[in-house]
C-alpha positions as MATLAB code, in Angstrom:
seq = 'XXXXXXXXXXXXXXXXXXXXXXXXXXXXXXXXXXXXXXXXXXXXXXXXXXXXXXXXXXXXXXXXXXXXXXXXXXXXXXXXXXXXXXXXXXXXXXXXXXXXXXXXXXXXXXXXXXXXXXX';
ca = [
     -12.078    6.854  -24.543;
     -12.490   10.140  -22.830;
      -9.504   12.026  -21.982;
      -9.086   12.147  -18.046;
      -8.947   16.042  -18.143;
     -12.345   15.962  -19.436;
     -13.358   13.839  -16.712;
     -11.862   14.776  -13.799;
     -11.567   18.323  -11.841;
      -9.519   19.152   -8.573;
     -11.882   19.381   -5.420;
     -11.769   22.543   -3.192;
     -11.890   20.295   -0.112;
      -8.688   19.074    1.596;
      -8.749   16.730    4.571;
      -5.674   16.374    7.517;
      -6.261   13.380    9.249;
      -4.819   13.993   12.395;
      -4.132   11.189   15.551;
      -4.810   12.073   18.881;
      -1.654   12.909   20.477;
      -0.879   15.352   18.136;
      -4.056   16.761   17.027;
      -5.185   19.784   19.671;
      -1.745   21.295   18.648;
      -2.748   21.050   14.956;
      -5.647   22.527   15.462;
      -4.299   25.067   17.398;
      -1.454   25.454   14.674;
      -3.933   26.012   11.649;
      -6.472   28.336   14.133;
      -3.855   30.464   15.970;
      -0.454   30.427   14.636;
      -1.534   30.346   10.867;
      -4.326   32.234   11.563;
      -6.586   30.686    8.621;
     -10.447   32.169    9.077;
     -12.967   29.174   10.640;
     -15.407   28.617    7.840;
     -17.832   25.768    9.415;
     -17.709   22.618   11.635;
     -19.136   19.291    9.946;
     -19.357   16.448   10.912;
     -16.850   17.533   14.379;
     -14.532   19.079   11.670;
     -13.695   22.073   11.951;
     -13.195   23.655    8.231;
     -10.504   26.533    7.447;
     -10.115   28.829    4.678;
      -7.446   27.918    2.659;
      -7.310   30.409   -0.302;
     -10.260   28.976   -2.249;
     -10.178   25.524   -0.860;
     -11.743   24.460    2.269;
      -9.041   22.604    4.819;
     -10.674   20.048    7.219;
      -8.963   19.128   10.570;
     -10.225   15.402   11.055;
      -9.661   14.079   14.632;
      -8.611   10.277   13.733;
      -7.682    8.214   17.134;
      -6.572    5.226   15.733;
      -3.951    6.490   12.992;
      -0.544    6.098   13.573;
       0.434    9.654   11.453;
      -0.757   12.973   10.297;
      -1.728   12.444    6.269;
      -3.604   14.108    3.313;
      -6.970   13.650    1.548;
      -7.782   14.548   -1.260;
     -11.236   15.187   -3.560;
     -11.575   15.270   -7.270;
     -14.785   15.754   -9.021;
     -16.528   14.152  -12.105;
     -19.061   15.135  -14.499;
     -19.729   11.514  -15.242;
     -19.251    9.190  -11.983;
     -19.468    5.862  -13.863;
     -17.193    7.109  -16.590;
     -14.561    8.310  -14.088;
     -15.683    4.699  -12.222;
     -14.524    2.987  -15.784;
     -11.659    5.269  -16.433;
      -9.916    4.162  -13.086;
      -9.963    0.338  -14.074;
      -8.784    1.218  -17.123;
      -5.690    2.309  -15.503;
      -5.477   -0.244  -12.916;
      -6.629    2.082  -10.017;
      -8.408    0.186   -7.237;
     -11.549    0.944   -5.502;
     -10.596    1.790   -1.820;
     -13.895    1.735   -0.541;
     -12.612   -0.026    2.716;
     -11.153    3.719    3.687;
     -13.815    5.387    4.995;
     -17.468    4.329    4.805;
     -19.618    6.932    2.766;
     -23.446    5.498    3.142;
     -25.972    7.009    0.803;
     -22.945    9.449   -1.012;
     -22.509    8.761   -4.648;
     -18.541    8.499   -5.306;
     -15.939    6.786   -4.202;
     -12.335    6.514   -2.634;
      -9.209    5.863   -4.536;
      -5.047    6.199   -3.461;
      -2.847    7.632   -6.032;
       0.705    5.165   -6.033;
       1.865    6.880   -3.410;
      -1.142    5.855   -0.998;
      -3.176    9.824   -1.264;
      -6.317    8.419   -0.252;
      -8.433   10.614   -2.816;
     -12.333   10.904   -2.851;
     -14.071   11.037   -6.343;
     -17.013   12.689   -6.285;
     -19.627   13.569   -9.049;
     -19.419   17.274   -9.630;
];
């Protein structure tokens, strides 16, 4: 079996999810206080710099709390697929539809929700 640091690479894309009562003063936290350079808006996310990452600010109504995403990449997406059950990791495809995107969501033990994507 392949070793998982031949499969799998840290993404430069972090995600806040962010609920509405608190989320204009993220924002504003990130883009004014912090300072970190606007890169590009997708999706109605606004992306920061964050040294070479990018740092989303998702607007999320319905969560109860601010929390992380994550994305990893793979050279092999059914490889990384199989290396996963291996391990017992479930598919958390339930997270956040992704039509037409190859990849898929995960949670690390501590609930990360955690995109892989093929590099």
């Amino acid at each position: 079996m392949t070793q998982n640091r031949d499969v799998i690479t840290g993404g430069n894309n972090i995600a806040l999810k962010v609920p509405s009562y608190c989320y204009d003063q993220t924002l504003s936290f990130y883009r004014d206080t912090l300072g970190l350079r606007f890169v590009r808006e997708e999706l109605g996310s606004p992306g920061f710099e964050f040294g070479s990452d990018t740092l989303w600010i998702d607007h999320v109504p319905r969560y109860p709390k601010s929390d992380v995403w994550l994305q990893v990449f793979a050279d092999e997406i059914d490889g990384a697929a199989e290396l996963m059950r291996s391990h017992g990791v479930p598919l958390r495809e339930e997270v956040e539809p992704y039509d037409d995107v190859l990849g898929f969501w995960i949670s690390d033990p501590s609930g990360t929700i955690i995109r892989l994507s093929p590099a």
